[in-house]
C-alpha positions as CSV (number, residue, x, y, z in Angstrom):
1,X,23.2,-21.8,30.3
2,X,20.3,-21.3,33.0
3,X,16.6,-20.4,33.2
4,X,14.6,-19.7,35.6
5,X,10.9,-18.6,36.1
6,X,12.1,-15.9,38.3
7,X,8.8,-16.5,41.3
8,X,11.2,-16.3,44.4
9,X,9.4,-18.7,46.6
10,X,9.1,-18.8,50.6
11,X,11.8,-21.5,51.5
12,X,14.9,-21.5,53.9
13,X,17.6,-19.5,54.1
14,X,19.7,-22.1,52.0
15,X,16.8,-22.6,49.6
16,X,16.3,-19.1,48.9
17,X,19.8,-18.6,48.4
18,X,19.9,-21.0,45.9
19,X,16.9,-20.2,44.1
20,X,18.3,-16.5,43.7
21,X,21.2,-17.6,42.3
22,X,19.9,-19.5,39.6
23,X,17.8,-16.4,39.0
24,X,20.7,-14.6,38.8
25,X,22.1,-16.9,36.5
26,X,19.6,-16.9,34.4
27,X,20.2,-13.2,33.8
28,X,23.5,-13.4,33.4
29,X,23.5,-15.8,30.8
30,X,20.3,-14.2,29.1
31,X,18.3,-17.1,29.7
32,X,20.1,-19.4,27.2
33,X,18.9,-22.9,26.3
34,X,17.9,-24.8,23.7
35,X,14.3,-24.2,23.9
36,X,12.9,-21.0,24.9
37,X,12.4,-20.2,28.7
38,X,9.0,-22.1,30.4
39,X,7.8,-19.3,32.1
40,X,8.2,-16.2,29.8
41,X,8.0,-12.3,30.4
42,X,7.5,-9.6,27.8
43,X,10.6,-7.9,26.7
44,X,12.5,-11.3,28.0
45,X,16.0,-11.9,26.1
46,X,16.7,-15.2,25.7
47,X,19.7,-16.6,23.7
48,X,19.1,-19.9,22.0
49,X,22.0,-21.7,22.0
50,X,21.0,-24.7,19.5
51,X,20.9,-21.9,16.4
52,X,23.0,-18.8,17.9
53,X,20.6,-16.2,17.7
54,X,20.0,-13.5,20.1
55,X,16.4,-12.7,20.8
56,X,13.6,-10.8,22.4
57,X,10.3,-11.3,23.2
58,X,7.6,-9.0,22.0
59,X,5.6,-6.5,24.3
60,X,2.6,-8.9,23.8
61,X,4.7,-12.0,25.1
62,X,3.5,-13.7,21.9
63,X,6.9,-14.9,20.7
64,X,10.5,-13.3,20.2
65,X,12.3,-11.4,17.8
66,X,15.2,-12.4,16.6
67,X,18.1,-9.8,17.4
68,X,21.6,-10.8,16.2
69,X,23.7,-13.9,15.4
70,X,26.4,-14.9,17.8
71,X,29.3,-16.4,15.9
72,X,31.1,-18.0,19.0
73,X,34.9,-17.2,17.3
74,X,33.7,-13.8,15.7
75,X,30.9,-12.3,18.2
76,X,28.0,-10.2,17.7
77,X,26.9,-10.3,13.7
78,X,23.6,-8.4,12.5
79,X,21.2,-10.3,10.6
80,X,20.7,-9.7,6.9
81,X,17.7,-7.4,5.8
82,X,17.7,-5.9,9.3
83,X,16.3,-2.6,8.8
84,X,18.0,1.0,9.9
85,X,15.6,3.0,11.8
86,X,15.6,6.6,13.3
87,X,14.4,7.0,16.5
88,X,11.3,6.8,15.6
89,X,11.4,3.9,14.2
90,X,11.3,5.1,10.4
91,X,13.2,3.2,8.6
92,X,16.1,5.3,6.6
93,X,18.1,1.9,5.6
94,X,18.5,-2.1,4.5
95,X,21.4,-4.0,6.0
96,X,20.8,-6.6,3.1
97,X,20.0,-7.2,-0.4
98,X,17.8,-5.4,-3.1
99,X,17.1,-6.8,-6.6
100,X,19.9,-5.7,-9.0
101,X,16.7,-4.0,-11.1
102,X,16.6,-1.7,-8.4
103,X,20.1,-0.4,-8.6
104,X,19.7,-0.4,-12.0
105,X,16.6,2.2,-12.2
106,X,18.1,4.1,-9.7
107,X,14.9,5.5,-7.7
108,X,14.6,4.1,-4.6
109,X,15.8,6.0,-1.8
110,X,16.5,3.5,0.3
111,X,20.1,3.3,1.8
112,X,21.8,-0.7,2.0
113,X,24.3,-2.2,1.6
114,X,25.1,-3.2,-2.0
115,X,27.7,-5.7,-3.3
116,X,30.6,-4.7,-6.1
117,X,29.0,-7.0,-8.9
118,X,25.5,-4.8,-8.4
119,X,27.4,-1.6,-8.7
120,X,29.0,-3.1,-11.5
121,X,25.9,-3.4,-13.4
122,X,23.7,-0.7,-12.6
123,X,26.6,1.6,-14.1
124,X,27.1,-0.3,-17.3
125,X,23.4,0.0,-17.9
126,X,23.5,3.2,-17.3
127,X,26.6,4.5,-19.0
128,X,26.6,1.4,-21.6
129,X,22.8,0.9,-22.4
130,X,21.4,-2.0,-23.5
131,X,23.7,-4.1,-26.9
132,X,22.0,-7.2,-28.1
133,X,23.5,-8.5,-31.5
134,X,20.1,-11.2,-32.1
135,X,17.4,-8.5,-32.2
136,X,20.1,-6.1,-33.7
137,X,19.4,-3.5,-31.1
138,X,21.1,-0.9,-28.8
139,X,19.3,1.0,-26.5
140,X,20.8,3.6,-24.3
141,X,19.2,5.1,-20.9
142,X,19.3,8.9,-22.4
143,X,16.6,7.2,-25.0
144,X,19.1,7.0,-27.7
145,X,18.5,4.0,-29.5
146,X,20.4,2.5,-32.8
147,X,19.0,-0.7,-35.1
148,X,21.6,-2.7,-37.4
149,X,21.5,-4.7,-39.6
150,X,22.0,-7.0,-43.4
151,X,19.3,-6.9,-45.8
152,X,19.3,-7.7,-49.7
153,X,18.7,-5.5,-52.1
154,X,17.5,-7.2,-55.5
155,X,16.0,-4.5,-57.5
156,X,16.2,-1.0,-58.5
157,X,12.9,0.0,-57.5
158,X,12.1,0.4,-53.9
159,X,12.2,-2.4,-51.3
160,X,10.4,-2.4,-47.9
161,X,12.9,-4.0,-45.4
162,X,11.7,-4.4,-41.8
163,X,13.9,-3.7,-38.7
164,X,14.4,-6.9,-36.3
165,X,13.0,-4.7,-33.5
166,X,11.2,-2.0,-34.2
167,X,12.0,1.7,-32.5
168,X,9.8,2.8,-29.3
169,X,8.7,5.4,-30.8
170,X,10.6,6.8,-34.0
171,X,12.7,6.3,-36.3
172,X,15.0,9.4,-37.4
173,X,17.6,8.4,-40.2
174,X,19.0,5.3,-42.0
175,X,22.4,5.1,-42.9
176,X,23.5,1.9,-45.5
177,X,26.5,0.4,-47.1
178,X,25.2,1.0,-50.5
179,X,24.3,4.4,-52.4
180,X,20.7,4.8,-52.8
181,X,17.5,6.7,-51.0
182,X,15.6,5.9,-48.0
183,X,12.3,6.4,-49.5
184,X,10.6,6.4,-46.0
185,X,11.3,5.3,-42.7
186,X,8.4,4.5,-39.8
187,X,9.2,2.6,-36.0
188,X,9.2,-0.7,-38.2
189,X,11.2,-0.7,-40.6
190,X,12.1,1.3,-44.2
191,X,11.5,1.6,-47.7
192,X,15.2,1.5,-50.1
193,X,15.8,2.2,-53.6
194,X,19.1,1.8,-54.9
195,X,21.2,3.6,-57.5
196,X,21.0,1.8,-60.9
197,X,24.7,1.3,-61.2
198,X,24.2,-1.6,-58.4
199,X,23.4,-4.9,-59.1
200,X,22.0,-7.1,-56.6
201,X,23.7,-6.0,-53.4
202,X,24.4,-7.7,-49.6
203,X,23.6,-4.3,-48.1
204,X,24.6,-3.4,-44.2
205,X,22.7,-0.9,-42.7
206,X,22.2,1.4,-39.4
207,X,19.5,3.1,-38.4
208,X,19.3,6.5,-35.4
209,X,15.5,6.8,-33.6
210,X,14.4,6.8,-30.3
């Protein structure tokens, strides 16, 4: 570890000698220390040795950049959400993590790495859709969507019976357990009317919309 403020003074020979040599040391090592360098330069490395990290300072000389971690059994290891850059310094990639939603919709063109679980997830969305038994509901990406359900029918006129979660924006055809007519159907729900040979009835009940 060595710094130096690299101002070559006039001195003697041994002096000078000296002094260059702890310049050169100072290069070697890539100014490393615990704090960064006193006198600074811009486009300086230094490598802080209290936290690891590889940096460099900016252009401006206002402060550094951090470069790369150096794991002392494993070597060189690249920061997470470092960004991939052309040389132009457009980036074309993410060396880190993106919100699972973002896998899931599928629209960003950004190029990272991405973990087995996220994978996981964004393709059962996809290819599954969306299954939740409390609000009786499956929604599929295509824009497919099915509502289920019990409901009791107690008379043989027609009953209104509300779906748990209405559809986005239709509701096509009702299919139920019991024989009877589905006297109209809207995003909310639908109107029943059993045959007369049923009594009062537990009826189960799917319904196709979109």
């Amino acid at each position: 570890m060595a710094q130096h403020d690299y101002d070559i003074a006039n001195q003697t020979a041994a002096q000078f000698r000296s002094d260059l040599n702890d310049a050169l040391e100072a290069i070697a090592t890539n100014n490393s220390g615990t704090a960064v360098p006193a006198t600074t330069y811009a486009n300086q490395w230094f490598y802080d040795t209290d936290d690891q990290l590889l940096k460099i300072r900016k252009n401006s000389a206002t402060d550094y950049l951090n470069v790369g971690y150096i794991d002392q059994t494993d070597g060189f290891e690249v920061l997470d959400d470092t960004k991939v850059v052309d040389t132009s310094g457009t980036q074309t990639g993410l060396i880190g993590d993106q919100a699972q939603g973002i896998w899931t919709t599928g629209t960003v063109t950004t190029e990272s790495l991405v973990s087995p679980a996220k994978i996981k997830a964004a393709a059962e969305a996809f290819c599954l859709g969306s299954f939740n038994t409390t609000n009786q509901l499956f929604n599929h990406p295509s824009g497919l969507q099915l509502r289920f359900g019990t409901f009791s029918s107690t008379q043989d006129t027609a009953q209104a019976f509300t779906f748990t979660t209405a559809f986005s924006t239709a509701c096509l055809v009702v299919v139920t357990s019991v024989g009877g007519v589905i006297a109209s159907k809207t995003t909310t729900g639908f109107t029943f009317n059993r045959l007369n040979e049923y009594d009062n009835e537990t009826v189960d009940y799917i319904a196709l919309g979109h």
